[in-house]
C-alpha positions in Angstrom: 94.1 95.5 115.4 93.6 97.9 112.4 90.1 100.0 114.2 88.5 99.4 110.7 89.5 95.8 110.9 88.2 95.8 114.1 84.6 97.7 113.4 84.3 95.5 110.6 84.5 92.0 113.3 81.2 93.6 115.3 79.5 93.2 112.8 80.6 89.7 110.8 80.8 86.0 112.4 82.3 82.5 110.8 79.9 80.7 109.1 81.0 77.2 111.4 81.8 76.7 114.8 84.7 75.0 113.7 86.4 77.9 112.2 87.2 79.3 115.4 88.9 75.7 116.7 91.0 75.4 113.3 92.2 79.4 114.0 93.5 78.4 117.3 95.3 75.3 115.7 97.0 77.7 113.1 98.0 80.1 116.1 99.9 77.3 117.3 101.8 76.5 114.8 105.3 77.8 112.9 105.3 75.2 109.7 102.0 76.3 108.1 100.9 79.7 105.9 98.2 81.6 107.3 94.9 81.2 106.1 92.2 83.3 104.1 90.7 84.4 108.0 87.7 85.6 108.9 87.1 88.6 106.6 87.9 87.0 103.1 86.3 83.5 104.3 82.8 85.8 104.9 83.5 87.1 101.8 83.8 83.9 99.7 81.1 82.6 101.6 78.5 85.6 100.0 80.4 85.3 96.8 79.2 81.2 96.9 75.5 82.5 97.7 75.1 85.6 95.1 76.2 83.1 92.2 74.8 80.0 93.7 77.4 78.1 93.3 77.4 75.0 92.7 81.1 73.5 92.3 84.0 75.3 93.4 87.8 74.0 93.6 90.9 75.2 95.9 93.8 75.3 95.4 96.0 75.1 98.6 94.1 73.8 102.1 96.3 74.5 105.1 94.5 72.8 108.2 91.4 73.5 106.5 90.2 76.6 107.9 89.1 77.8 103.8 87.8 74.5 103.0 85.5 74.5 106.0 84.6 77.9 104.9 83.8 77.0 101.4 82.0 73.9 102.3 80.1 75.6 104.7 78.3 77.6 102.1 77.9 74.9 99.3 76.3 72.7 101.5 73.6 75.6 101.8 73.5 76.0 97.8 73.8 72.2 97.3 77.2 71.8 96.1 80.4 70.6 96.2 83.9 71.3 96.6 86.9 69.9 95.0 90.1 70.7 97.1 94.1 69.9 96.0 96.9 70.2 98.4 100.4 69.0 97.7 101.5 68.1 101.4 100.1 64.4 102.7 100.2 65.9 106.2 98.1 68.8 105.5 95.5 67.0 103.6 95.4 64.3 106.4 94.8 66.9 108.9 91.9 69.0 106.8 90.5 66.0 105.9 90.1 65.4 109.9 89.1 69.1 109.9 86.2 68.6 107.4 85.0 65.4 109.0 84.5 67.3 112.4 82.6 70.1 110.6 80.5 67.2 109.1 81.1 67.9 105.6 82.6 65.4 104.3 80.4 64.5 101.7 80.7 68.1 100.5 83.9 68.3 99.8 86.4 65.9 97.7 90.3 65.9 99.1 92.9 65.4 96.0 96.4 64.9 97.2 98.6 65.7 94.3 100.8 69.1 92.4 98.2 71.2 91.3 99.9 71.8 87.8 99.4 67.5 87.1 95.8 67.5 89.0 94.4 70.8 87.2 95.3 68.8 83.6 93.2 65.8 84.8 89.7 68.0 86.3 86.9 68.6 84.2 85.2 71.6 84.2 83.5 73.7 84.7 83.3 75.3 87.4 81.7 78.4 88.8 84.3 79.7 91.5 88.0 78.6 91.9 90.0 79.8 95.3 93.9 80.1 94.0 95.7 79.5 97.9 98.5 77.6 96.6 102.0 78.0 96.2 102.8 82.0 95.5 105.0 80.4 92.5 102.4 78.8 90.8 99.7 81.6 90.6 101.1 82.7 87.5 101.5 79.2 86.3 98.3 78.2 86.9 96.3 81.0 85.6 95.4 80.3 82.0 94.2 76.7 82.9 92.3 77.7 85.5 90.5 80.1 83.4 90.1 77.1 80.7 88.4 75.3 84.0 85.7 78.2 85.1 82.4 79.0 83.1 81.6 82.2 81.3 80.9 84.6 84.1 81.8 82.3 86.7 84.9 83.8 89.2 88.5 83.4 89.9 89.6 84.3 93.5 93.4 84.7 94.3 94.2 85.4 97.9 97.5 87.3 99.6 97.8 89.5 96.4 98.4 92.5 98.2 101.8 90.9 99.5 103.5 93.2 97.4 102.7 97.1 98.8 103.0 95.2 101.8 106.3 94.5 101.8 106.8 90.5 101.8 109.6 89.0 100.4 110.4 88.7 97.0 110.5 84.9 96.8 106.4 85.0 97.4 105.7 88.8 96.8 107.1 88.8 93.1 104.7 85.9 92.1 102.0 87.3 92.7 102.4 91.0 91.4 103.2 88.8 88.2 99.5 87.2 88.6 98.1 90.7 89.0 99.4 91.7 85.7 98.2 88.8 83.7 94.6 88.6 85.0 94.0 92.8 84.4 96.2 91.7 80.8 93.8 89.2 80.1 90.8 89.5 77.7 88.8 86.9 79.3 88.4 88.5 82.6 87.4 91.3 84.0 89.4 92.1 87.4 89.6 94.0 90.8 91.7 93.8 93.8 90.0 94.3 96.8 91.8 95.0 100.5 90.8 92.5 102.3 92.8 90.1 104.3 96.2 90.1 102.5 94.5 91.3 99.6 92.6 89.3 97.0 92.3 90.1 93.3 88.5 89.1 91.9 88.5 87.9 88.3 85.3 87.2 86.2 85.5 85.2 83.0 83.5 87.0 80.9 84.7 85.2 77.4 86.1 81.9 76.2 89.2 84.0 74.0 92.1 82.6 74.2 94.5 84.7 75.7 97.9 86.3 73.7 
């Protein structure tokens, strides 16, 4: 382990029990992405409690391990999650994931492509976690800034994938995202190094965008 990676896991803990349990499910198995982990899911989990957030979405759930995260924390600000993956299987087994963690009334599973179930969602809301397919980041982006509230926050995880050296096929997606969200009026934008990276946008107008 990276020794600032591993300074930085003295000192931090998962916010559930169950995070651990879903971790050693994902270790397990070779059909899934890895999830947000331990340092980005902390981080999500202050960034729900500095803006008291009250509805968040995902996009992208895995076996659960962000949604747990996410839920975690709303349940302590009293609010809910709205979560969208595109694989029956996964959902089924988040969805068994988020019942274990006792949070199912926090959190609303949508099985369905993001690009037809993002047209249908009302907004807004205060934080949305872009997980999903690398391909649709860029696809995604200007409706899910339609869907957030002035100076509510956009979080896009793996968008370091790039420096790092992933393939193409899911590296050149998001290095597209990057440069739409610091090219877009509406936000205001960092990457941070966390994780696999994730790049921190705040809507800070209702502009259109070019």
């Amino acid at each position: 382990m990276d020794p600032v990676d591993e300074y930085i896991r003295r000192f931090i803990s998962a916010d559930s029990t169950h995070l651990a349990r879903i971790a050693k499910q994902e270790a397990l198995r070779q059909d899934i992405q890895p999830s947000i982990g331990l340092e980005v899911g902390k981080f999500l989990s202050v960034l729900i409690c500095v803006i008291q957030a009250k509805r968040v979405l995902e996009l992208g759930t895995s076996l659960g391990y962000s949604t747990v995260c996410l839920a975690e924390s709303l349940r302590a600000t009293g609010g809910t999650l709205t979560s969208i993956e595109c694989d029956e299987r996964l959902l089924l087994e988040t969805q068994q994931n988020v019942s274990a963690a006792g949070l199912s009334e926090v959190v609303e599973l949508i099985l369905g492509d993001a690009r037809a179930v993002l047209e249908s969602l009302e907004g807004p809301f205060d934080l949305i976690l872009q997980d999903s397919d690398k391909a649709l980041y860029p696809l995604l982006l200007n409706r899910c800034v339609d869907l957030t509230r002035e100076h509510g926050v956009i979080v896009a995880d793996d968008t370091l994938f790039k420096p790092r050296g992933v393939p193409d096929k899911f590296s050149t997606p998001v290095h597209q995202y990057n440069g739409m969200v610091f090219a877009d009026p509406r936000l205001h934008s960092t990457i941070l190094p966390i994780g696999d990276g994730i790049t921190l946008s705040v809507k800070v107008s209702r502009r259109s965008s070019e």
